[in-house]
VOGU-3710 file (C-alpha; in Angstrom, 3 decimals, decimal comma):
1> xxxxxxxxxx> 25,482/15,196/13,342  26,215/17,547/10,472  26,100/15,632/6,382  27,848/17,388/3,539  25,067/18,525/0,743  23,360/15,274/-0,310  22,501/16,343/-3,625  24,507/18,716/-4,975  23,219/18,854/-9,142  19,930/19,311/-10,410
11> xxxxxxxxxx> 21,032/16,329/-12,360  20,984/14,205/-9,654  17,500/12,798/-10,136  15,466/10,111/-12,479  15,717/10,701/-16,184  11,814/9,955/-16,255  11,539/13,438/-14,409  12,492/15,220/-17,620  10,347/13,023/-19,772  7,263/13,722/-17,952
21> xxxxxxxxxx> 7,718/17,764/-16,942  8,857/18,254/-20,599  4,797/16,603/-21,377  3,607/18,682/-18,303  5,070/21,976/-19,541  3,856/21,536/-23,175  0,329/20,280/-22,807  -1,172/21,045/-18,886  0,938/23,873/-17,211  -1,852/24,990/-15,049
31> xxxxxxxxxx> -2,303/22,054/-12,860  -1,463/22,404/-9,139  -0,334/19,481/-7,490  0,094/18,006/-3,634  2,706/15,219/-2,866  2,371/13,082/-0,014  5,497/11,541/1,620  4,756/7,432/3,114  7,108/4,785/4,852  5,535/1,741/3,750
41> xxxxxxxxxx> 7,785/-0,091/6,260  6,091/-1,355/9,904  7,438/0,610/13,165  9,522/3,011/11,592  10,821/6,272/13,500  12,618/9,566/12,845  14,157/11,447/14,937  14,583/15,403/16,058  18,069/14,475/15,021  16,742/13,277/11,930
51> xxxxxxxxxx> 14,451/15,866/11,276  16,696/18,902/11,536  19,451/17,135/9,574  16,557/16,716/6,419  15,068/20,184/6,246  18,708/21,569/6,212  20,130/19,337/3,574  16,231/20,766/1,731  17,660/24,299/2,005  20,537/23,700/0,556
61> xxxxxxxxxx> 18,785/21,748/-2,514  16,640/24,520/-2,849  20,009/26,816/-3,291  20,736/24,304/-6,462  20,465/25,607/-10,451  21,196/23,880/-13,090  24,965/24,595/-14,684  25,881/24,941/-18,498  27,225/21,938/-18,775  24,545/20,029/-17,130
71> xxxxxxxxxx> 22,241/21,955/-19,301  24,475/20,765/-22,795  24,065/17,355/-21,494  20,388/17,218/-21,750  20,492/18,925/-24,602  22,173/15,857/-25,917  19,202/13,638/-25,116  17,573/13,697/-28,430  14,159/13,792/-27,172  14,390/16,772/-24,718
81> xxxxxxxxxx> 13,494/19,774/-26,360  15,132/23,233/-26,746  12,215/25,651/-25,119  11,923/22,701/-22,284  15,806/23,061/-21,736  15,418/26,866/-21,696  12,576/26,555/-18,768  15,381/24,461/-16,910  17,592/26,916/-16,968  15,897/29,332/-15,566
91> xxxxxxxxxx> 14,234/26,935/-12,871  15,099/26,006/-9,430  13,496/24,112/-6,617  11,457/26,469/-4,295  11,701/26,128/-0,712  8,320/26,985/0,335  6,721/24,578/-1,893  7,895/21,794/1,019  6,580/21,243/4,279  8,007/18,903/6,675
101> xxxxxxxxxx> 8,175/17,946/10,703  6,979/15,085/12,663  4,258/13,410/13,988  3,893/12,423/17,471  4,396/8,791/16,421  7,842/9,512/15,058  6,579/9,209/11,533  7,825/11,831/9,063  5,050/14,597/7,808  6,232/16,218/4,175
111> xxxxxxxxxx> 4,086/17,085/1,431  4,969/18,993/-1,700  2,535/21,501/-2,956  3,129/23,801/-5,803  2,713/24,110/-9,984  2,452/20,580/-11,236  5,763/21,011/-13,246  7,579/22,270/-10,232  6,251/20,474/-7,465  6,900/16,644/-9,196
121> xxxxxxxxxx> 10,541/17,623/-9,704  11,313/17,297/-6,205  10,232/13,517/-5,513  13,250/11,820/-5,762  15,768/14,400/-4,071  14,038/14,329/-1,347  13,439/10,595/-1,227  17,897/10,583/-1,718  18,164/13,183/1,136  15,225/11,871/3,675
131> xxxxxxxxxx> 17,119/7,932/2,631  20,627/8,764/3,307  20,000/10,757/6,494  17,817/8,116/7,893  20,673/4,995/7,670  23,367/7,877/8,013  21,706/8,157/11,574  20,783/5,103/12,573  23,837/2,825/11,885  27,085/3,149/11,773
141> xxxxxxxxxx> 27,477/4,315/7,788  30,926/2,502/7,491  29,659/-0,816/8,158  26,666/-0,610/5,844  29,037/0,621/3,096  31,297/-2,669/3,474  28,424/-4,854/3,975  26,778/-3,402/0,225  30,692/-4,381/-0,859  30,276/-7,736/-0,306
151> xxxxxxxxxx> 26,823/-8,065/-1,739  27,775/-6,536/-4,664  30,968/-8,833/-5,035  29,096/-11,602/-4,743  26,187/-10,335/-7,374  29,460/-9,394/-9,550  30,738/-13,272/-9,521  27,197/-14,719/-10,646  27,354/-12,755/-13,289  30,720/-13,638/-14,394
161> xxxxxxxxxx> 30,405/-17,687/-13,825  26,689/-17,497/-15,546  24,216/-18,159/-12,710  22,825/-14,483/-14,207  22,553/-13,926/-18,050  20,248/-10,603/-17,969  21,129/-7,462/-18,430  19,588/-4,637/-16,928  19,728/-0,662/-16,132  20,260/0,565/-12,463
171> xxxxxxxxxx> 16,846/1,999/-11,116  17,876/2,710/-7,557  18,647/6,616/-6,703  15,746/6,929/-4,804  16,513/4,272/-1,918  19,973/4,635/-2,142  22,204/4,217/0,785  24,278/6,869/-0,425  25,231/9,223/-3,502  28,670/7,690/-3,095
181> xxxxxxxxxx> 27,450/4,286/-2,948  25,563/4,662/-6,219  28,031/5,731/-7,767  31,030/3,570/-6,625  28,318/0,601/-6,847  27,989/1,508/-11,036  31,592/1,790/-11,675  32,123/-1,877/-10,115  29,487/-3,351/-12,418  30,890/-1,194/-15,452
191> xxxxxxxxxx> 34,797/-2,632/-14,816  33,656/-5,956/-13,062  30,952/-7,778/-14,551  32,343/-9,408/-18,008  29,743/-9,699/-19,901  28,842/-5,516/-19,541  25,128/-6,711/-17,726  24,539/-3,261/-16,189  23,246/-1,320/-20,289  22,257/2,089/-17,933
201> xxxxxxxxxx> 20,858/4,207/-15,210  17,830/6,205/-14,625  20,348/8,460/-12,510  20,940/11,104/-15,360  24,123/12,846/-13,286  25,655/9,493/-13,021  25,066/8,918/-16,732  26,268/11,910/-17,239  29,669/11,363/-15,229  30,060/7,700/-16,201
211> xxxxxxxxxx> 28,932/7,817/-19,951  26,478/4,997/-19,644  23,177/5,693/-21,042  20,294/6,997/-19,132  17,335/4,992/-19,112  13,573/6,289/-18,028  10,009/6,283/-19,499  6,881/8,042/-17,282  5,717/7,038/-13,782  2,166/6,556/-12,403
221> xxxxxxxxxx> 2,083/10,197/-11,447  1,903/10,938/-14,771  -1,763/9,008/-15,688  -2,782/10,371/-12,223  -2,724/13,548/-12,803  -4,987/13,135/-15,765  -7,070/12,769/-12,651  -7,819/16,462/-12,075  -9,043/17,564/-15,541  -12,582/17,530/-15,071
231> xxxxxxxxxx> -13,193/17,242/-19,100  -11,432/13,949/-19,186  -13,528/10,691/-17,566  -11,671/8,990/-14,723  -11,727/4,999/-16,763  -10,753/7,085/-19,540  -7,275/8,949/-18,321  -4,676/6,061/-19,770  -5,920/7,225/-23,048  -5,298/10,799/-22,796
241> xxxxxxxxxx> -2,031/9,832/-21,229  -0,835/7,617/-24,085  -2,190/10,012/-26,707  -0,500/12,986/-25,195  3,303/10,802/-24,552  2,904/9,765/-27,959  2,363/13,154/-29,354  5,411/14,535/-27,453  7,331/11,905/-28,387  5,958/11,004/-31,806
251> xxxxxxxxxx> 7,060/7,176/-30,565  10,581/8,126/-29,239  10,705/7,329/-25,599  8,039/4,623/-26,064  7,736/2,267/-22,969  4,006/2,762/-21,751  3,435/1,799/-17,837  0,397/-0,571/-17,550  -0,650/-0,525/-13,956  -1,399/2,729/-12,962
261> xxxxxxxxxx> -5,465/1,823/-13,169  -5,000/-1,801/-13,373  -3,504/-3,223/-16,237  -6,889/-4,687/-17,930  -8,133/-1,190/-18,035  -4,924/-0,143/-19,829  -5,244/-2,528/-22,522  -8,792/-1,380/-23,116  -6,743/1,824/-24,596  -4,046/0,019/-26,435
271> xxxxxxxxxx> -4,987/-0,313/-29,478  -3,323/-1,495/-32,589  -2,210/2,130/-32,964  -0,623/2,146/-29,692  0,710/-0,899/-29,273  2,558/-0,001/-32,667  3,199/3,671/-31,619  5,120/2,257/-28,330  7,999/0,115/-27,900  6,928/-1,225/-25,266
281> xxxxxxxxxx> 5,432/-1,535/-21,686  6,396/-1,498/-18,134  5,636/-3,929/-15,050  5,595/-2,364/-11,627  3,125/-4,787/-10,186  0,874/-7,744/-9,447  2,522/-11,327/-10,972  4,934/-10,990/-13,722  4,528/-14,074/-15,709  0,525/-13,449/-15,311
291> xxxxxxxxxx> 1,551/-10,147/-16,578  4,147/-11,015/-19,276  1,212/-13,609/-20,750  -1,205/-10,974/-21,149  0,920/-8,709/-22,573  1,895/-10,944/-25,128  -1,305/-12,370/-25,606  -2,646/-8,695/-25,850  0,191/-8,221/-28,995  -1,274/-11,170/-30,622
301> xxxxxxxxxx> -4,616/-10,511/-30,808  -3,380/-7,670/-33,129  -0,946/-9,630/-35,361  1,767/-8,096/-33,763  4,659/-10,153/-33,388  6,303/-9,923/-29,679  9,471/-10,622/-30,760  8,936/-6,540/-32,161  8,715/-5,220/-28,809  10,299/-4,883/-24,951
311> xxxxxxxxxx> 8,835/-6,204/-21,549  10,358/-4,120/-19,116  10,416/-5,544/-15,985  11,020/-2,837/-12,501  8,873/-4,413/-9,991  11,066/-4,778/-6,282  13,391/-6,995/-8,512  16,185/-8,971/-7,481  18,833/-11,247/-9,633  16,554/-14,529/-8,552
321> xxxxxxxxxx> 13,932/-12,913/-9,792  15,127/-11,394/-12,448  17,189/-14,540/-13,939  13,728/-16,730/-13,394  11,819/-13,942/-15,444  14,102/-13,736/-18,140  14,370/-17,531/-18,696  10,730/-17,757/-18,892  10,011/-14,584/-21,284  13,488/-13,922/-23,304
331> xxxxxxxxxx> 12,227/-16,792/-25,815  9,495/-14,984/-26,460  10,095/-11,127/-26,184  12,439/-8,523/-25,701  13,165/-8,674/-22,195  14,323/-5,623/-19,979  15,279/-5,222/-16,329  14,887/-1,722/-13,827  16,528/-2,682/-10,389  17,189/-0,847/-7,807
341> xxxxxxxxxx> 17,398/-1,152/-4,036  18,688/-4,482/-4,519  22,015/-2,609/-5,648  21,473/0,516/-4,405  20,900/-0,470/-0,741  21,744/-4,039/-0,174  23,645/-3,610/2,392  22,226/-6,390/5,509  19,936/-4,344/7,380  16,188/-3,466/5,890
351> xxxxxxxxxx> 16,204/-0,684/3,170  12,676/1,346/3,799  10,127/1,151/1,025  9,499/5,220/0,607  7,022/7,016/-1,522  6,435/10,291/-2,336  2,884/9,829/-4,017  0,736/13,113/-6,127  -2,160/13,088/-4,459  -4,280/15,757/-5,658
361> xxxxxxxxxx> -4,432/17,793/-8,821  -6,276/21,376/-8,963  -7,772/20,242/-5,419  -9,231/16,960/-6,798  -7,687/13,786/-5,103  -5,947/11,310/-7,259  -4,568/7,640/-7,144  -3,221/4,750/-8,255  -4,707/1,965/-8,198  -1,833/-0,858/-9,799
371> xxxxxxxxxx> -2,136/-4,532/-10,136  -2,033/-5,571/-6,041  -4,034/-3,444/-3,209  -1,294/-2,811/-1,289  -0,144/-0,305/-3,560  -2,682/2,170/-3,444  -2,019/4,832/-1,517  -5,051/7,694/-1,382  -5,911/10,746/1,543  -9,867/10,252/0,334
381> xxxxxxxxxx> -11,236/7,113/1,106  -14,594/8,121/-0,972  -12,652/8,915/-4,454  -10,667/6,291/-3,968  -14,327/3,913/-3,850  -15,224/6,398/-6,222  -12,252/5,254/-9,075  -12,690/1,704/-7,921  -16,041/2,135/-9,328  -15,448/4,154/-12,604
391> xxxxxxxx> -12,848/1,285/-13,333  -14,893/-1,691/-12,675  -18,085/-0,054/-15,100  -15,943/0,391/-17,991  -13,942/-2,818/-17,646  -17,962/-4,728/-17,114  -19,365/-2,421/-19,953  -15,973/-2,686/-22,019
//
């Protein structure tokens, strides 16, 4: 079975990409990284079929540069820079920077490895290409794409009778059934839903091609890889993160991600400074309504009034969840919503839960460590008791 190109613009990727390489190629451009490729799903299998299909849809990425037009249109993005835009244009994806084959157990083998700035670009084309090629394969793609209809109709109609009141940007290029999907999917919610609840994407090509706004802040990668500077003490890395965004950004682009060492450790770093230099923060795990309380509780303590700043919500949302969090916070807060499988690939059969994690930086390991266990993903069992540790001092010695 022979696929079209997959991913056929350099644009075709989270907006959050830029925002953290731009940091990346200002402030620590001679950090090596390694990404690690997981299926977090039970009993999943690729193929030869599969496999061959993947590393030929990677060649073909890897034959991708970024066009002048694609190159204006980040130039419109006000905080993207004009030396950062030059490096663009003279970048591309490098082939040999990816390995990938399979194990005996059918389970898929990739890693990234390559200059920090280079080698995080590629996470979420891949995850697009290795995602569409999977359900390409294994189902018949015609049915999926009318069964994803019909959800979406019927997501469509309880936003229009008022079952759902939130709004919320689309999050969902890296599961997504298809590039076409994606893209069809947005244009339905855009003419569709009444009450315009879809406010963006984190897809910049499709924000590009649709005119909606593209939406992104920084992902865990970017406190891990604080990580692998020796100078900088592992409980210590949110702070060098936050100091580092915020000098970038100078408070544009200001939604800080909590969870990355558990959010109490976070908090132990913003301060009254930061909580005013940011906009606000991000929830990608553990309860949200513990979350949301602490959060709010944390704005308090420092006179801050919530009703100042955004909780943006992203974690494996739905509408029902969603709706219920909104009800419960949107007295209280600014209240934001990143969801994405659930529209991106809702289509009746299980979307997979893939990762493509950073796992080391200059040769150190790195991790996350979020709000729930389940999350961590780490090839060094010692570091990660190690940062366990170095978290648990500081947050007992706080």
């Amino acid at each position: 079975m022979k696929f079209a190109p997959i991913v056929t613009s350099l644009l075709d990727t989270d907006l959050y990409k830029f925002n953290m390489n731009q940091v990346i190629f200002h402030k620590h451009n001679n950090l090596m990284g390694v990404y690690v490729f997981k299926c977090r799903n039970e009993g999943v299998k690729f193929t030869e079929e599969m496999l061959q299909e993947i590393s030929e849809q990677i060649d073909a990425l890897c034959k991708l540069k970024f066009h002048h037009e694609e190159l204006d249109y980040l130039r419109s993005i006000r905080f993207l820079k004009p030396d950062f835009i030059e490096f663009l244009r003279l970048w591309r994806p490098m082939r040999d920077y990816v390995s990938v084959g399979l194990r005996p157990d059918g389970t898929l083998n990739l890693t990234v490895t390559g200059p920090l700035f280079a080698a995080m670009q590629f996470e979420i084309y891949l995850l697009e290409i290795i995602n569409e090629v999977y359900f390409r394969c294994k189902y018949n793609y015609d049915e999926l794409l009318e069964g994803a209809r019909k959800r979406l109709a019927d997501k469509i109609k309880k936003f229009n009778n008022g079952t759902y009141t939130f709004r919320f940007a689309e999050f969902g290029c890296r599961r997504r059934l298809s590039f076409e999907w994606e893209k069809e999917m947005i244009e339905t919610m855009m003419r569709k839903a009444k009450n315009r609840n879809l406010v963006g994407t984190s897809n910049v090509l499709l924000a590009y091609q649709l005119g909606l706004k593209p939406v992104g802040t920084y992902a865990h990668e970017f406190v891990q890889m604080y990580q692998g500077i020796p100078t900088i003490p592992l409980a210590y890395t949110n702070a060098s993160a936050l100091r580092d965004w915020y000098d970038e950004y100078k408070g544009d682009n200001g939604t800080a991600l909590t969870d990355t060492l558990t959010t109490d450790l976070f908090l132990l770093d913003f301060d009254r400074s930061m909580c005013n230099n940011f906009t606000g923060v991000r929830h990608d795990s553990g309860d949200p309504y513990e979350w949301g309380e602490k959060i709010l509780n944390h704005y308090r303590s420092y006179g801050i009034d919530p009703k100042t700043k955004t909780l943006l919500f992203s974690d494996s949302l739905d509408c029902e969840k969603a709706q219920a969090v909104y009800e419960h916070f949107s007295p209280l807060t600014n209240v934001a919503f990143g969801i994405g499988t659930h529209f991106s690939n809702d289509t009746g059969v299980p979307a997979l839960n893939i990762v493509i994690k950073l796992q080391y930086v200059n040769g150190v390991p790195v991790a996350k460590l979020s709000d729930v266990p389940g999350k961590m993903m780490c090839q060094d069992p010692d570091y990660a008791d190690y940062l366990h540790r170095a978290v648990e001092f500081r947050l007992k010695n706080q």
